[in-house]
Every structure is written in C-alpha cells, then in structure tokens.
N, CA, C and O of each residue as an XYZ file, in Angstrom:
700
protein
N      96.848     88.470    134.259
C      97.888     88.766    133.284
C      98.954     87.673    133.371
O      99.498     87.393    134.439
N      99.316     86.890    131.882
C     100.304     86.028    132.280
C     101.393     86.917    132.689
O     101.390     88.134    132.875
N     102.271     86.098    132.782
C     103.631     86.585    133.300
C     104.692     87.342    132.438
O     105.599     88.014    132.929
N     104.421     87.110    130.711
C     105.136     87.592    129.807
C     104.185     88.520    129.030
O     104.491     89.090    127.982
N     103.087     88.601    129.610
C     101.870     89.507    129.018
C     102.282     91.120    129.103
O     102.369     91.354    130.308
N     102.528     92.139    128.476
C     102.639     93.403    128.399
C     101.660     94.315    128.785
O     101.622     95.174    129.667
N     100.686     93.850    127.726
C      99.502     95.052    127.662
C      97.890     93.743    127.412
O      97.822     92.683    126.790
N      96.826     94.529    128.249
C      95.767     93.880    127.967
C      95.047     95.163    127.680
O      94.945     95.935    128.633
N      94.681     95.417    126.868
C      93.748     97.123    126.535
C      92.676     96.824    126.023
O      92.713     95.819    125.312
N      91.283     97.564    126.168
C      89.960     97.669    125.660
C      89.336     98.716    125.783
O      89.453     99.425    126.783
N      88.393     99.056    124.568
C      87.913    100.140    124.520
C      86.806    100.130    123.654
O      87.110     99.676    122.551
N      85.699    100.449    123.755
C      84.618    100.549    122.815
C      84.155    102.167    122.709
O      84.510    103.205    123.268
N      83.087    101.774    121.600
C      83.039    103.283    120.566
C      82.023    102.891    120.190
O      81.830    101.675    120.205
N      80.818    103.956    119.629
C      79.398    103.598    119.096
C      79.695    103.638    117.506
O      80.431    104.431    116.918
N      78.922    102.566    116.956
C      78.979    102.449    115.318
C      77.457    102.814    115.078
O      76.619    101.985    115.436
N      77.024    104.054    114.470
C      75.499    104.539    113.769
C      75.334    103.208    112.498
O      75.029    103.464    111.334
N      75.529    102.192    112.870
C      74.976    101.513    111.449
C      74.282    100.015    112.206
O      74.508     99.662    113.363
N      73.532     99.397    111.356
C      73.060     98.077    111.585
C      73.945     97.255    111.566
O      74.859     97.414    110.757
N      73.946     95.864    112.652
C      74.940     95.235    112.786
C      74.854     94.126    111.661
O      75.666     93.201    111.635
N      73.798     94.259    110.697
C      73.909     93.209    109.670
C      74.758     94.028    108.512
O      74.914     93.426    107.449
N      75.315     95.341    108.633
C      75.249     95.752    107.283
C      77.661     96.133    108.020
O      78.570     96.759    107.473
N      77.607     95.317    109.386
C      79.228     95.563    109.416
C      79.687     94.213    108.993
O      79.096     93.133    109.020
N      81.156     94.607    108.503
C      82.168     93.065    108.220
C      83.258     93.354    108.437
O      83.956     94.069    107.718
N      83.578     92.838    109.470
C      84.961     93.539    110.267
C      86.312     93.064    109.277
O      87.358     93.708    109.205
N      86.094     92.103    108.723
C      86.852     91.227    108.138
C      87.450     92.254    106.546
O      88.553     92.741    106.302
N      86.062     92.254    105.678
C      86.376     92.769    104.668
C      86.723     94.534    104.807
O      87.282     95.184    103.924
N      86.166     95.171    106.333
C      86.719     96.417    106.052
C      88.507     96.332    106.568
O      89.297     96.983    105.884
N      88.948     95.681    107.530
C      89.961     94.950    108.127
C      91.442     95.156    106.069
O      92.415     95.808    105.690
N      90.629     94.216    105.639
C      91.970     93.590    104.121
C      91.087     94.352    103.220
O      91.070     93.877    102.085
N      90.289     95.480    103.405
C      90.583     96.455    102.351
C      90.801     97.902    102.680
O      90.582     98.785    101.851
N      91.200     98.122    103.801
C      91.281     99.791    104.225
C      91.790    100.160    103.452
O      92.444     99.343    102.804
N      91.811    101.266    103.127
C      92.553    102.290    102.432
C      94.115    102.888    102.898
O      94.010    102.983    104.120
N      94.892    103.138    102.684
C      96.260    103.275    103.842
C      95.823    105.060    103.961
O      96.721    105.717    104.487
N      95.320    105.387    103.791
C      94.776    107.099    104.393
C      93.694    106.639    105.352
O      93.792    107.202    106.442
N      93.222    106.234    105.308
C      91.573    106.037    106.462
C      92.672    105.445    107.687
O      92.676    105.870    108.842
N      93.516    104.460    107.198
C      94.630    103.865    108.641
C      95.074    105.022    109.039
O      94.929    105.401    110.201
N      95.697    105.754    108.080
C      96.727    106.923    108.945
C      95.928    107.581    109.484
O      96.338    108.079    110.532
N      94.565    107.892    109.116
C      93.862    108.637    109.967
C      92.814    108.450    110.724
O      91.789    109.110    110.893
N      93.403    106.952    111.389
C      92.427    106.637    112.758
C      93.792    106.684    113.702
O      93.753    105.982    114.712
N      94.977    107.441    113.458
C      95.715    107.477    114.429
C      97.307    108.654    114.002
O      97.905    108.597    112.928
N      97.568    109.350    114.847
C      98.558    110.098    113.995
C      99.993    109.334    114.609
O     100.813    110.163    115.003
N     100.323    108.237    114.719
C     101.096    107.226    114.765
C     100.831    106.179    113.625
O     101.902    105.788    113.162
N      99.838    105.657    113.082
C      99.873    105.209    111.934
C     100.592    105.640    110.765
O     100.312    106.761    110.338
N     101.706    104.779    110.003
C     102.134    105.188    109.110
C     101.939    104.679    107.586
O     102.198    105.121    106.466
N     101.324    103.473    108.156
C     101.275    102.924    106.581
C     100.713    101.606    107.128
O     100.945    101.056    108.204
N      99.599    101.095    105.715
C      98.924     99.764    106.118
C      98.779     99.022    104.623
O      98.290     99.623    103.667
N      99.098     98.111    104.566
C      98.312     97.613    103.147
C      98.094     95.859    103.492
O      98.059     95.526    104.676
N      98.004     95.170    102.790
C      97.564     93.499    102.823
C      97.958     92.296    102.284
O      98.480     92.822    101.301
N      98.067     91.613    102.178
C      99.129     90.479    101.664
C      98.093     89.135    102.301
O      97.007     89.118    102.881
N      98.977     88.170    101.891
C      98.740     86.996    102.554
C     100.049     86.058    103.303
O     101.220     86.328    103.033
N      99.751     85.148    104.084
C     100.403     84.651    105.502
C     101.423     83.754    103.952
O     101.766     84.190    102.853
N     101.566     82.656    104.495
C     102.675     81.779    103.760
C     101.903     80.807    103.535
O     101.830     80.207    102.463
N     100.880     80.435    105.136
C      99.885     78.913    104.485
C      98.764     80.165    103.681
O      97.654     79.736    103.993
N      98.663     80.740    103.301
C      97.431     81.470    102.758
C      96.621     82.284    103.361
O      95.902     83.053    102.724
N      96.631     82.210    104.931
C      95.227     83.043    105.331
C      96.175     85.024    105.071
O      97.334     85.429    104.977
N      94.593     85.730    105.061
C      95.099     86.926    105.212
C      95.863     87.378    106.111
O      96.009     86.692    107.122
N      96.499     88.542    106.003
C      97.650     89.083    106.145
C      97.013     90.696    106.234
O      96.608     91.215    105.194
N      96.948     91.485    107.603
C      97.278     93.193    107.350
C      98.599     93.474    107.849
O      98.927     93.106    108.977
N      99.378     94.099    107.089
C     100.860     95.045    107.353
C     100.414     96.159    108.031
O      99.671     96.872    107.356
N     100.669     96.591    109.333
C     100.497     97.639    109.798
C     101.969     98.267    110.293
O     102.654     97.554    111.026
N     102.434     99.495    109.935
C     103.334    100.245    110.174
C     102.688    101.358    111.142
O     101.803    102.167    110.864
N     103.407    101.164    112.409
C     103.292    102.589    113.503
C     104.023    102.473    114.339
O     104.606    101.432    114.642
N     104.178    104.211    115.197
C     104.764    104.275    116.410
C     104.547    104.462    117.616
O     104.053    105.534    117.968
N     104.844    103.525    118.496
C     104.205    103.299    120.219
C     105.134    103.400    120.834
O     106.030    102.565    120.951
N     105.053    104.516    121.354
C     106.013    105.417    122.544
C     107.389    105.423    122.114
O     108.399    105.211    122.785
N     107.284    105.674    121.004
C     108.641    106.215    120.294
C     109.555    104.938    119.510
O     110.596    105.116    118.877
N     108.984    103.850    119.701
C     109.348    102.546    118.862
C     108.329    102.390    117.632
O     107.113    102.453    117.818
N     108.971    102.154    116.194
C     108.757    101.608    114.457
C     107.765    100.133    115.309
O     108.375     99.262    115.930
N     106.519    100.124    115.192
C     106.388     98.587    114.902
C     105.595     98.642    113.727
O     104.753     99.480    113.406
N     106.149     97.200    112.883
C     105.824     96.581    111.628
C     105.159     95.275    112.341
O     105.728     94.385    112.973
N     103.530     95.467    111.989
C     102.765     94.408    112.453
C     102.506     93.286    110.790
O     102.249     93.537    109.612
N     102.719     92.234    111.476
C     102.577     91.088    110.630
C     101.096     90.153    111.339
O     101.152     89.138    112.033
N      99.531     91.092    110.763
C      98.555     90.592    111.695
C      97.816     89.523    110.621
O      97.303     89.747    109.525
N      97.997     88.025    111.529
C      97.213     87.181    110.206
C      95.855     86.744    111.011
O      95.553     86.496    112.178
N      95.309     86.782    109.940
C      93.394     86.246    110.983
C      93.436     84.863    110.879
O      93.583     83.945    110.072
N      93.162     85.221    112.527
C      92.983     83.651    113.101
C      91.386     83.263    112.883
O      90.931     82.184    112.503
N      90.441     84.874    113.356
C      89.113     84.379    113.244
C      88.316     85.228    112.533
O      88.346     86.403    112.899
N      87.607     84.944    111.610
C      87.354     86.026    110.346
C      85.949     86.020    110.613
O      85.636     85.662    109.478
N      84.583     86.156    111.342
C      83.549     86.908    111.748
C      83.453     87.980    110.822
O      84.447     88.586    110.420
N      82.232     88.246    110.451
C      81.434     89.548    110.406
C      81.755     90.464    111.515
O      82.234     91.598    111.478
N      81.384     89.719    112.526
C      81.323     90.658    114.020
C      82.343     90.341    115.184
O      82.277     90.633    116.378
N      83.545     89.484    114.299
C      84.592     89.327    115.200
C      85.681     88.738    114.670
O      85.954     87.622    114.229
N      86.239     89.773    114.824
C      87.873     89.287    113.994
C      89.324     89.749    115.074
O      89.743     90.772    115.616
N      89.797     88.029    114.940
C      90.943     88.460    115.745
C      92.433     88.210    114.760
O      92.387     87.566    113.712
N      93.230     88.594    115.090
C      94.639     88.311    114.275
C      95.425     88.611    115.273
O      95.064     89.153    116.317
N      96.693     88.220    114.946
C      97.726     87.560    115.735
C      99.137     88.111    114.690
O      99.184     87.967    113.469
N      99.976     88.617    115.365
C     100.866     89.556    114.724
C     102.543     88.824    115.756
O     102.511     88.856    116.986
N     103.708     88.296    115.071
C     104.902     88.253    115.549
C     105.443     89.855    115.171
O     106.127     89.605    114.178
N     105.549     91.442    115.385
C     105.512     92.282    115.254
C     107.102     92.597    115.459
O     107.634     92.342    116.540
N     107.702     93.059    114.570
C     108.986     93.637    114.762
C     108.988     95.166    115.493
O     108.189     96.092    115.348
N     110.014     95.079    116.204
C     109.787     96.462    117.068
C     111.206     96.989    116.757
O     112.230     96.307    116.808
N     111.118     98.465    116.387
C     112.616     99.242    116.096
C     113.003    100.248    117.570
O     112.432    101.320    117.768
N     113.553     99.953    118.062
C     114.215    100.575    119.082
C     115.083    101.907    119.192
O     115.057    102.211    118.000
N     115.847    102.928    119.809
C     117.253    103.077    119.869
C     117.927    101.805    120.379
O     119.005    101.583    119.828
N     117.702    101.281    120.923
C     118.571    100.116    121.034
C     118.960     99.036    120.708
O     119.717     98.245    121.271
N     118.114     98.977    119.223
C     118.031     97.711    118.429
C     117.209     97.172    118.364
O     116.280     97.536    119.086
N     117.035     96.184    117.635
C     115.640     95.484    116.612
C     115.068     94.302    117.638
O     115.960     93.782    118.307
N     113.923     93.871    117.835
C     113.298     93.172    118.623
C     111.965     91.931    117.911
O     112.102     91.746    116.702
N     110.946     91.256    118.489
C     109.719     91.342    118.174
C     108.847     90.984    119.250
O     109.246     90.536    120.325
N     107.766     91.168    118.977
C     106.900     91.027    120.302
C     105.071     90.514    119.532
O     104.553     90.654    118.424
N     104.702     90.008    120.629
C     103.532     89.086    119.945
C     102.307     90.190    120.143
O     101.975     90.713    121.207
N     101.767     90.389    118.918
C     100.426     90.754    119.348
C      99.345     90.818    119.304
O      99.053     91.460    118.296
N      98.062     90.368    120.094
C      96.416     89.625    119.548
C      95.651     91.238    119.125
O      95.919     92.318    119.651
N      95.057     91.083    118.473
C      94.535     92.534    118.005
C      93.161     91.422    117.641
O      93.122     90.418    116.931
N      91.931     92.218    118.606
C      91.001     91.757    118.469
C      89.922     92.955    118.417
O      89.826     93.842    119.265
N      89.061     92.801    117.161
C      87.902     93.520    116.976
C      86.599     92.786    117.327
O      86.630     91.558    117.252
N      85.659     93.278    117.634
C      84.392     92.997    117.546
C      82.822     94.031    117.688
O      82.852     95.062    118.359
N      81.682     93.633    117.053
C      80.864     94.185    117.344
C      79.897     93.756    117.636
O      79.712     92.764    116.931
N      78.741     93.975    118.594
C      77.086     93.620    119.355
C      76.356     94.855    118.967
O      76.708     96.034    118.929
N      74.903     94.069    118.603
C      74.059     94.894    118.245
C      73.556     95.841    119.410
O      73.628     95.112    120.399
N      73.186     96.813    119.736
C      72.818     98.089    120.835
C      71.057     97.689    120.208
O      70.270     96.937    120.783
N      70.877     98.218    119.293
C      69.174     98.322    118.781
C      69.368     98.205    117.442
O      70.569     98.124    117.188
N      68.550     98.158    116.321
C      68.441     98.422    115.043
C      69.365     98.676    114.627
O      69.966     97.709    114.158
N      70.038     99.968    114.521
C      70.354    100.601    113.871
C      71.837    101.490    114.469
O      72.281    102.533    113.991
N      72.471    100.600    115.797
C      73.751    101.001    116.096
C      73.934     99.470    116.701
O      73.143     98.558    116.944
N      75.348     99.636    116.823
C      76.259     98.482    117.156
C      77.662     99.467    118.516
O      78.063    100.624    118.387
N      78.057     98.467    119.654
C      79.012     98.732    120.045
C      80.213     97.950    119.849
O      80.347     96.758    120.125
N      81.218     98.858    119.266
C      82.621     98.616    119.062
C      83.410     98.263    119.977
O      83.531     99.107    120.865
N      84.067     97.220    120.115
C      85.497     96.739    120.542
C      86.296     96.483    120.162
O      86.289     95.546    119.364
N      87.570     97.188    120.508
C      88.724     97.127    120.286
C      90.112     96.730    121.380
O      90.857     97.416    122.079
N      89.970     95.063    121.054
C      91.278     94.818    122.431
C      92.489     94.810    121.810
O      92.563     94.821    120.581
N      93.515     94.792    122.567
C      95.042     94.950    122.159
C      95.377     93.895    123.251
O      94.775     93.825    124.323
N      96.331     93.136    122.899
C      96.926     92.265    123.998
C      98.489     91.996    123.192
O      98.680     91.473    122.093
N      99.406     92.502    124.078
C     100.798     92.385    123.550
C     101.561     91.376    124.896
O     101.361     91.416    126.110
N     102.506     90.488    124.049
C     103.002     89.692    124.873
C     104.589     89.546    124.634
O     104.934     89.565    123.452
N     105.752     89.382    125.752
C     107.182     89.367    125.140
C     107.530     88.385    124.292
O     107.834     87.460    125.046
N     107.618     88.158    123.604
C     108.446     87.109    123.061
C     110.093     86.663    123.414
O     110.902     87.510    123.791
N     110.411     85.383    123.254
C     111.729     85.133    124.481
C     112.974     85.359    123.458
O     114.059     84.808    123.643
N     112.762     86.049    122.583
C     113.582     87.681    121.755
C     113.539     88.658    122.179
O     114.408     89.431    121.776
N     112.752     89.076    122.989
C     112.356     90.596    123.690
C     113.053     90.016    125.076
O     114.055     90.597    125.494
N     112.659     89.161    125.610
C     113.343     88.984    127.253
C     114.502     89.052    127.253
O     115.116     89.629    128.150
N     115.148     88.397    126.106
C     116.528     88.045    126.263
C     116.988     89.448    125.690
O     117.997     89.851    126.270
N     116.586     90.176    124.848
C     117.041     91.774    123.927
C     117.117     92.605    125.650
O     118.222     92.972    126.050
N     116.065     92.788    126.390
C     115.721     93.268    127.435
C     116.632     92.747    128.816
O     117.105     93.503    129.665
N     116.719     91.546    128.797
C     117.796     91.031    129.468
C     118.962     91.480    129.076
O     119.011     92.369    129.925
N     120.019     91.618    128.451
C     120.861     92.266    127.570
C     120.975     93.279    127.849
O     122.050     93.413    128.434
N     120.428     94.202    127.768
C     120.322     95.378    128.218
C     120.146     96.151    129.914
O     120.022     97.324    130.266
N     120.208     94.844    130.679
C     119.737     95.010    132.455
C     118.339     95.679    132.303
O     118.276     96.184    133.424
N     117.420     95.959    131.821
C     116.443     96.017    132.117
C     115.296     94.959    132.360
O     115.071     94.111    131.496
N     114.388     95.016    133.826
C     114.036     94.251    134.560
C     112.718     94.362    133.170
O     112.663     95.367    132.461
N     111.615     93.000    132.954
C     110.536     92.820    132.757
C     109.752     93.828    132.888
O     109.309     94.645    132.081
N     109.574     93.613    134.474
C     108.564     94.413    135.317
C     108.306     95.948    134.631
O     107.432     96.513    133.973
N     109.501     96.223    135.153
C     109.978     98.240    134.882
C     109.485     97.982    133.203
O     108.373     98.445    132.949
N     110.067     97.425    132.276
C     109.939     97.129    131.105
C     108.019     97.697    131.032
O     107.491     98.790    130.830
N     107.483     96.336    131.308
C     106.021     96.383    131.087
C     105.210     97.407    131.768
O     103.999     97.544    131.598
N     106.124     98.291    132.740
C     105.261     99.224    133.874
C     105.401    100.647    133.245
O     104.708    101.609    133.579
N     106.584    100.669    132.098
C     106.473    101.405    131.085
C     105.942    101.921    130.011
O     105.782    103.106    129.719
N     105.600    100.696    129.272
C     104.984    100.336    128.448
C     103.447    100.489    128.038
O     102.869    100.817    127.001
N     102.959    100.022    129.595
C     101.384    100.272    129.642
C     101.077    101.193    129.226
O     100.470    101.175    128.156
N     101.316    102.239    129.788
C     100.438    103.931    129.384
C     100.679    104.342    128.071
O      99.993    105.084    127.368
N     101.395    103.958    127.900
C     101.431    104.187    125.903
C     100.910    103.498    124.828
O     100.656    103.928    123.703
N     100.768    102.342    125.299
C      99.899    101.246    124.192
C      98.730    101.315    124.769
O      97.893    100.898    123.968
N      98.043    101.767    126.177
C      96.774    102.019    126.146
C      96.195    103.383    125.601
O      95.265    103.443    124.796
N      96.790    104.365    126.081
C      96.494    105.433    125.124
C      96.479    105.170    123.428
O      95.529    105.541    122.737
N      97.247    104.724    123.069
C      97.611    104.416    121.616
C      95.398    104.071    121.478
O      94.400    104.788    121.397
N      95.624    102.941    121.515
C      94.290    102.170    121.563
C      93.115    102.340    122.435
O      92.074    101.682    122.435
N      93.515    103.500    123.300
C      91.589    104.669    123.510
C      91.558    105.901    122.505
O      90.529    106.551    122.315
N      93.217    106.268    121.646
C      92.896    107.297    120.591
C      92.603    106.998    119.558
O      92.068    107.847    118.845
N      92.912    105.226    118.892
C      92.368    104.418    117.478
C      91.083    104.353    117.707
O      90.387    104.893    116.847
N      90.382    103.720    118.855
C      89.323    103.186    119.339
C      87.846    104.220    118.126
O      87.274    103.915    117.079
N      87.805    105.136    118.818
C      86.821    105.642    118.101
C      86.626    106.294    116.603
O      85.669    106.733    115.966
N      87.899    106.142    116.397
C      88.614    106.597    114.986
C      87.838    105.418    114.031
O      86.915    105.575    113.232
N      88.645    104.037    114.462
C      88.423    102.635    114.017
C      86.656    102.840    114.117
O      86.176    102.520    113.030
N      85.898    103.148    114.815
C      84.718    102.478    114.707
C      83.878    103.420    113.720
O      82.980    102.987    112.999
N      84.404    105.189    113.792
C      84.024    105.769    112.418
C      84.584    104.966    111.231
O      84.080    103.845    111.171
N      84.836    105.039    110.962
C      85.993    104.096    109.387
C      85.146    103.023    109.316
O      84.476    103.003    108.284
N      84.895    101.793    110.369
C      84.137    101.030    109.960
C      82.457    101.444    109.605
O      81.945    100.855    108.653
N      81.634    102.437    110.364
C      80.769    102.573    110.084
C      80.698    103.112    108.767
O      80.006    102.462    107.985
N      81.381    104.399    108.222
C      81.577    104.743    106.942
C      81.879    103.732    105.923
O      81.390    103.872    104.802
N      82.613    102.750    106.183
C      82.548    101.429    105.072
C      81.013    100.808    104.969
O      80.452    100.799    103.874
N      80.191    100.157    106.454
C      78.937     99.942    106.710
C      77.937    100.463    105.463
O      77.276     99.849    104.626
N      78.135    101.826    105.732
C      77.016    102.771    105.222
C      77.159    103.142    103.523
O      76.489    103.902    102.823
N      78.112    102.424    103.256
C      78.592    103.238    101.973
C      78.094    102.597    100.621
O      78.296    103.112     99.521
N      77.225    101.076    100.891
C      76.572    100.857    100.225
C      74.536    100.783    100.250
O      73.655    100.032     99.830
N      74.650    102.141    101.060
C      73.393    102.660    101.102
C      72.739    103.399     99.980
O      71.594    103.833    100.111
C-alpha cells in the first residue's frame, strides 16, 4: 500500500453468461440510473458524459460511511473484459468539501463456456486536498485511513455481486 493509498478492495461474483457475449465498457456508459441504484442502496444517481479531451465519462453519485461522493470516472482502459477508470471524486463531509482519487477497476475471465468470473477492485487514494483538509482538522492519516477501510470495503463486497447480475442481464439480453 502506498503511503497515501486509502483503500485497496476486491471482490468477485459469478456472471451465467459467455465471456464473448460481456462488454464491460458499453454496459459501464449505458446503465440505466435504476439498475445503479440498485446494485447498491447507497447509490444515488449515475448517468454519462464525456471527459474535456473526449474520452468517456460515468457520473456516479453515492454514500460511503456517511460522506456525498460525486465520482468523475473517465476510462483509461476500455476492454470488453477490462475496464478501468480513474475518478478525481469530490467528497461532502460534515466538515466540508474535499476530493480524493479513485481507480475503479472491472474485469472478467472466462470459468467454462458459458460463465465468466467477475472483478471488482476499488483503490482510493488521498489527494494533497484531503491531507491538507485532514491536516486542518488534527486528524492523523493513519486513524483517517484505519477508518475508512471497513466502509469502502463493505460498500464494494455489497456492489460486487449486484454489479455482476446487471452485467450479466445486459450480456443476455440480446439472446
């Protein structure tokens, strides 16, 4: 773990579909903002846009351990079977407004025919807006991130299998 690293989380989930028939990418910039809210009851809202140089853009609105984050996730790597994006994420506090970096990485491997296993990593990192917001406040890093953990990993073992129904139901839906 670097040193400004928060959270490293992973979790996989079985997908019932063929791994030629997933696209992490196109189910990713077309969810529906109901299928988001309901791979998590912290999800509040999702829709899609694009970055400023052009690449895609998902808006994700939710709450992790009692903090608003507004994710700004743009794809770095657009795979069928592996998509990562990269989010400068505003975080709403009681104590005021923040942001914090975060890699949100999907992927899937074929099992046999006709299932695939799901991954879902989370990797959140401070940004030296958060150290110094956190500094400001006398709270140490450490305590900070020793906090933190158990809520953004839970967050992302309760999406985990949510996310990999949703994608298989996209998979299957042109059967």
């Amino acid at each position: 773990m670097s040193d400004n690293q928060i959270v490293d989380s992973s979790f996989s989930a079985i997908i019932n579909a063929p791994i030629e028939k997933i696209d992490l990418p196109t189910w990713c910039f077309s969810l529906p903002e109901k299928d988001y809210q309901g791979c998590s009851p912290a999800h509040i809202a999702a829709g899609f846009t694009t970055a400023p140089d052009g690449r895609r853009m998902s808006i994700n609105v939710e709450t992790i351990g009692g903090s608003l984050m507004v994710q700004h996730y743009v794809e770095t790597r657009g795979d069928k079977d592996h998509l990562i994006l990269d989010s400068e994420s505003d975080v709403f506090t009681p104590t005021g407004r923040t942001s914090i970096h975060v890699t949100w990485e999907l992927s899937v491997k074929a099992i046999d025919k006709e299932r695939c296993e799901f991954t879902n990593r989370v990797q959140s990192f401070a940004t030296a807006e958060m150290l110094a917001f956190l500094d400001r406040q006398g709270i140490p890093f450490d305590i900070f991130r020793m906090q933190r953990q158990p809520m953004s990993i839970a967050h992302n073992k309760g999406e985990t299998p949510l996310f990999a129904a949703s994608i298989e139901r996209a998979a299957l839906e042109n059967d």
